[in-house]
C-alpha positions in Angstrom: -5.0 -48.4 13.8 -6.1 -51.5 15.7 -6.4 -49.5 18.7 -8.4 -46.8 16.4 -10.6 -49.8 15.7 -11.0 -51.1 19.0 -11.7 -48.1 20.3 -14.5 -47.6 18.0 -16.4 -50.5 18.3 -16.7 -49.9 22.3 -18.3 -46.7 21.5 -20.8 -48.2 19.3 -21.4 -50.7 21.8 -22.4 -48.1 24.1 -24.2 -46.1 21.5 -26.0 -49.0 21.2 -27.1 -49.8 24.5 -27.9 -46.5 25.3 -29.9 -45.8 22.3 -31.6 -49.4 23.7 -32.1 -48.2 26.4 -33.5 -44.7 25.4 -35.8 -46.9 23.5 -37.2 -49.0 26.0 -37.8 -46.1 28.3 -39.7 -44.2 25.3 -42.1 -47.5 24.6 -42.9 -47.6 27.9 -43.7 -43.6 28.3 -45.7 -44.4 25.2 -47.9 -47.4 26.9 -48.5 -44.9 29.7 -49.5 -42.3 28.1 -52.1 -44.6 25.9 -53.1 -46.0 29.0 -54.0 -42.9 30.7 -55.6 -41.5 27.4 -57.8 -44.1 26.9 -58.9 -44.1 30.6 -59.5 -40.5 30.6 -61.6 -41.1 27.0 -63.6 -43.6 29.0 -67.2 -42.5 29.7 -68.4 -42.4 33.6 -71.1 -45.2 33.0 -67.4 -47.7 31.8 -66.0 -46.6 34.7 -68.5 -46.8 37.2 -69.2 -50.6 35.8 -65.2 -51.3 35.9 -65.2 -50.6 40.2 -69.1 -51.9 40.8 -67.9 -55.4 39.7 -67.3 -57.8 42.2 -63.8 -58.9 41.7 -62.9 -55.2 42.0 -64.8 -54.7 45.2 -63.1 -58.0 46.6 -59.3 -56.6 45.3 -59.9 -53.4 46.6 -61.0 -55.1 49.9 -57.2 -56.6 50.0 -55.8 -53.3 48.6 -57.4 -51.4 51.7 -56.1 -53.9 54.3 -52.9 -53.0 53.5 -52.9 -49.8 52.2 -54.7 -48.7 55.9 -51.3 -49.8 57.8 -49.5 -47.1 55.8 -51.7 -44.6 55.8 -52.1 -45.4 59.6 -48.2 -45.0 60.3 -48.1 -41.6 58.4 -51.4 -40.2 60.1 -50.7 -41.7 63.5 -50.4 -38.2 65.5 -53.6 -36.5 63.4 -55.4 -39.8 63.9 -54.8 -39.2 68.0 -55.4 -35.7 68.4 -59.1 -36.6 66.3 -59.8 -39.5 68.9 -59.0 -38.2 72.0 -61.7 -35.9 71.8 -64.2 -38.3 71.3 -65.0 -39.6 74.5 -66.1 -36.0 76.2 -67.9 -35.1 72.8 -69.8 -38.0 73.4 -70.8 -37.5 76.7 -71.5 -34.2 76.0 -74.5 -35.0 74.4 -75.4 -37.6 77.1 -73.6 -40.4 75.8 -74.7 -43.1 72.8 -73.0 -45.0 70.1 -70.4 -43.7 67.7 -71.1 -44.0 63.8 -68.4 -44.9 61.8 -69.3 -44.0 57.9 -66.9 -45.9 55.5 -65.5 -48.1 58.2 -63.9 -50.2 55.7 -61.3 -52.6 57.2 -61.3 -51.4 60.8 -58.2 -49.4 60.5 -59.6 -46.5 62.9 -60.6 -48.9 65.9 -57.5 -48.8 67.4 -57.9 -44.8 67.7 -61.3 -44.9 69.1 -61.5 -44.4 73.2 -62.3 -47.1 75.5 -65.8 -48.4 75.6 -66.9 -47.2 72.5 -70.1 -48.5 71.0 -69.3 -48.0 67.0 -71.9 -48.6 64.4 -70.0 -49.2 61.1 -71.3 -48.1 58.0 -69.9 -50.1 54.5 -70.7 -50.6 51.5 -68.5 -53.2 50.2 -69.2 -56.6 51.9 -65.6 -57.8 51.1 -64.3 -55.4 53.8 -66.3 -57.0 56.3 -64.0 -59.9 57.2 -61.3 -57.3 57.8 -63.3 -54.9 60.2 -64.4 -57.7 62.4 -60.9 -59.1 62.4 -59.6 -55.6 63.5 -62.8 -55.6 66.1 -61.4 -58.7 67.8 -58.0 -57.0 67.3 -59.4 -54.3 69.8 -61.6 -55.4 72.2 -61.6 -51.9 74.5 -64.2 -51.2 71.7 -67.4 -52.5 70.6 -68.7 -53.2 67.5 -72.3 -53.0 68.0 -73.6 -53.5 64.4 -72.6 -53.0 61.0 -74.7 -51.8 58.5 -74.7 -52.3 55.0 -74.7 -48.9 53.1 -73.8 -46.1 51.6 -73.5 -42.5 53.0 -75.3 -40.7 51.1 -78.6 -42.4 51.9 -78.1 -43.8 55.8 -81.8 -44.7 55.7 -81.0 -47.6 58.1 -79.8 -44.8 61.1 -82.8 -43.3 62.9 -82.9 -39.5 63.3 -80.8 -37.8 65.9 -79.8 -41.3 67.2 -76.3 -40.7 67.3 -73.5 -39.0 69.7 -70.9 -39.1 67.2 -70.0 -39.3 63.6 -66.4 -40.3 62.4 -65.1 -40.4 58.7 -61.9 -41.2 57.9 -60.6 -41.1 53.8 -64.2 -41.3 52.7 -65.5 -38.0 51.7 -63.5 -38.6 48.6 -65.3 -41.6 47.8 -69.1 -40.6 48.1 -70.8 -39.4 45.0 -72.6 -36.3 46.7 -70.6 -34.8 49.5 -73.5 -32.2 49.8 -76.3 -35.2 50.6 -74.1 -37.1 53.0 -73.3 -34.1 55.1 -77.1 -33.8 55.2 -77.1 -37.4 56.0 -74.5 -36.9 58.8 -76.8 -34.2 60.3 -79.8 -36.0 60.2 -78.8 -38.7 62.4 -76.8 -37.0 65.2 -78.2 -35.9 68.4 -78.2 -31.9 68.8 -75.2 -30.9 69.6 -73.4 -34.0 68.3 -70.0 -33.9 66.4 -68.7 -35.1 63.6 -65.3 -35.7 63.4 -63.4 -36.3 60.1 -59.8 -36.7 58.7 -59.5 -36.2 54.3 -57.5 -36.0 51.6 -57.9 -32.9 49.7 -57.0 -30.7 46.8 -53.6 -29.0 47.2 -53.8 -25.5 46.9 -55.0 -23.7 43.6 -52.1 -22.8 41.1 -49.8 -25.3 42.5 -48.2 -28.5 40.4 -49.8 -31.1 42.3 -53.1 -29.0 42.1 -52.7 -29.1 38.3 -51.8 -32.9 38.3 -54.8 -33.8 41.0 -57.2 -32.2 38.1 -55.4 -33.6 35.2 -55.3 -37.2 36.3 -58.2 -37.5 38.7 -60.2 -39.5 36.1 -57.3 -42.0 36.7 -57.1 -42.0 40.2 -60.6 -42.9 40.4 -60.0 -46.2 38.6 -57.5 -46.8 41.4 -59.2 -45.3 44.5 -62.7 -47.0 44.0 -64.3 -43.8 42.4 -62.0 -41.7 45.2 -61.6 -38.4 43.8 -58.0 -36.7 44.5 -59.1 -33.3 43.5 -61.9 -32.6 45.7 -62.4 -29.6 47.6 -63.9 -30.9 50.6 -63.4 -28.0 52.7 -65.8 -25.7 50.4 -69.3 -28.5 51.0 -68.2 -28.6 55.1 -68.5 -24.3 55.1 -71.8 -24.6 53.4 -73.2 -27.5 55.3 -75.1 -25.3 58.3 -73.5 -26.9 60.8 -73.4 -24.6 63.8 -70.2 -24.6 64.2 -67.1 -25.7 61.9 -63.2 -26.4 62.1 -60.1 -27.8 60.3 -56.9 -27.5 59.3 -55.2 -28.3 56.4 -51.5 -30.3 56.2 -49.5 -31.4 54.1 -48.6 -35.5 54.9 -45.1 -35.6 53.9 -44.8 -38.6 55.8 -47.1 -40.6 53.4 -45.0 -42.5 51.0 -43.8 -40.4 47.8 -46.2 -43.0 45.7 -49.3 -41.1 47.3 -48.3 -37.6 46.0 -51.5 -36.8 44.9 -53.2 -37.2 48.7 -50.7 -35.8 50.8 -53.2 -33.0 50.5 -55.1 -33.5 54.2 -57.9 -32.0 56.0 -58.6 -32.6 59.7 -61.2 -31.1 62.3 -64.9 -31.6 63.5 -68.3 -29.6 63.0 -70.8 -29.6 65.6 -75.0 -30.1 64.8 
């Protein structure tokens, strides 16, 4: 009977800590889910004030730093075949400097060929300590100028004064893909290409499509208006460039935390 006793109190025990446990798990499904409710509720003009505020611009500043490295390590081979193509594109058109749009931190200057004269486009001024620390980083290129900015509206670029245009993880990010690709045209020289490396939609019908659409609204909150459900491949086909080409991959090597952007795009179009 003791034993009987015993025996039952240890299994209430554990019925207890797992129904604790169970609990705990539940209340914090539950914040999520409010969370995520009330940011998808949240109106465009809340969220647009949340990451225009200056101590977001700074913290995303630091997130970027860091987050660049990883991305960096995953994309490393993509990243390489992009750059080495550079140089003869650029002298193709009789040579010039190289625009970088959404420069950011610098994490791309390590890629680009030797002598290169980049002109960096950014719009947050708290990446700017970053992208001249990664300039003196890598001194086989030059950072001619930086320029304050955003993509869609490059109105401090002159025409066709351009041999090259490089975006990296920023077509995401700009609230009219159709006028920066306008933009992008405007200022190379004939004949110039622009090369760029995205994340993307996954394919249509798929789980993570259906998740990239359902929590996108979110993602935007952490990607600095970065949208993870944009099909970037549909405003480059409509764009009039003269010619166009990509590929699409899947980055499995980007850490399982990035699901939603293991979706990637890579190639160049030509004026």
């Amino acid at each position: 009977r003791h034993y009987l006793t015993t025996r039952s109190r240890a299994l209430h025990r554990f019925l207890d800590s797992w129904y604790n446990a169970i609990m705990i798990v539940l209340g914090i499904c539950a914040v999520v889910i409010v969370v995520f409710a009330i940011t998808a509720a949240m109106s465009d003009k809340v969220r647009e004030a949340v990451i225009s505020s200056k101590i977001y611009k700074k913290g995303f500043a630091v997130h970027m730093n860091l987050f660049s490295r990883i991305h960096n390590n995953a994309v490393r081979k993509h990243k390489e075949d992009i750059f080495e193509k550079l140089k003869s594109s650029v002298e193709s058109v009789g040579g010039g400097d190289i625009l970088e749009i959404g420069a950011g931190t610098g994490a791309n200057f390590e890629f680009f060929p030797e002598g290169s004269s980049i002109i960096a486009l950014e719009p947050n001024p708290h990446m700017v300590p970053y992208l001249r620390e990664n300039a003196d980083k890598f001194p086989h290129v030059q950072l001619k100028n930086i320029v304050p900015g955003f993509a869609e509206n490059m109105d401090g670029i002159p025409d066709a004064s351009v041999a090259a245009v490089v975006c990296t993880m920023t077509l995401c990010s700009v609230s009219d893909v159709k006028a920066t690709l306008a933009e992008i045209k405007r200022v190379l020289k004939p004949g110039g290409y622009f090369y760029f490396l995205e994340h993307v939609a996954d394919e249509p019908e798929t789980w993570r499509n259906s998740f990239q659409r359902r929590f996108d609204n979110q993602w935007k909150y952490l990607g600095d208006g970065c949208s993870c459900s944009r099909e970037t491949w549909t405003h480059l086909d409509n764009a009039s460039f003269s010619t166009v080409s990509y590929r699409k991959f899947d980055l499995k090597e980007l850490t399982v935390l990035c699901y939603l952007i293991r979706p990637h795009l890579a190639g160049h179009a030509i004026k």
